[in-house]
C-alpha positions, 0 to 999 in steps of 0.5 A: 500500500501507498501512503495516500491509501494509508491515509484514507484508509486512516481517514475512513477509519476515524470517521467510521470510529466517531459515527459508531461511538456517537451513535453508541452513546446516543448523543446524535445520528452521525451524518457524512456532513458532520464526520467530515466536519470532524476531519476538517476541525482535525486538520485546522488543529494540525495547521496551528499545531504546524505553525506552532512547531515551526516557531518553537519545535522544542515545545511540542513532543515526539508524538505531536509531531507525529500527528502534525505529519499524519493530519498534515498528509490528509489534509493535503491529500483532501485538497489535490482530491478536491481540486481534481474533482473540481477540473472535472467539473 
């Protein structure tokens, strides 16, 4: 497997996660609209932890960077997908 199937096997994993578990505690029915909102919220964290890591990398720990790599990668995977979608328009 390549990284970018990776990473969308990672993605789908995560929302399928947050549908399950937020149907499980009966807190709301869990649309595609609000998974992915969740995916996006991810990636603005990951673009503040970036800028933060750019300034100052000591402060943040082995494990924060790693994050910042993995949404990172998603985010930019989310974006050549949707311009591709939009030249296809």
């Amino acid at each position: 497997e390549d990284e970018n199937s990776n990473i969308r096997t990672f993605r789908h994993q995560g929302i399928d996660h947050f549908r399950k578990h937020a149907r499980t505690a009966n807190i709301v029915e869990v649309e595609d609209l609000l998974a992915g909102n969740l995916i996006n919220y991810c990636c603005s964290i990951s673009k503040r932890l970036t800028a933060k890591l750019s300034k100052n990398e000591r402060e943040l720990d082995e494990d924060d960077r790693d994050m910042c790599n993995v949404t990172s990668a998603i985010h930019a995977d989310d974006k050549a997908k949707d311009e591709e979608e939009d030249e296809e328009l």
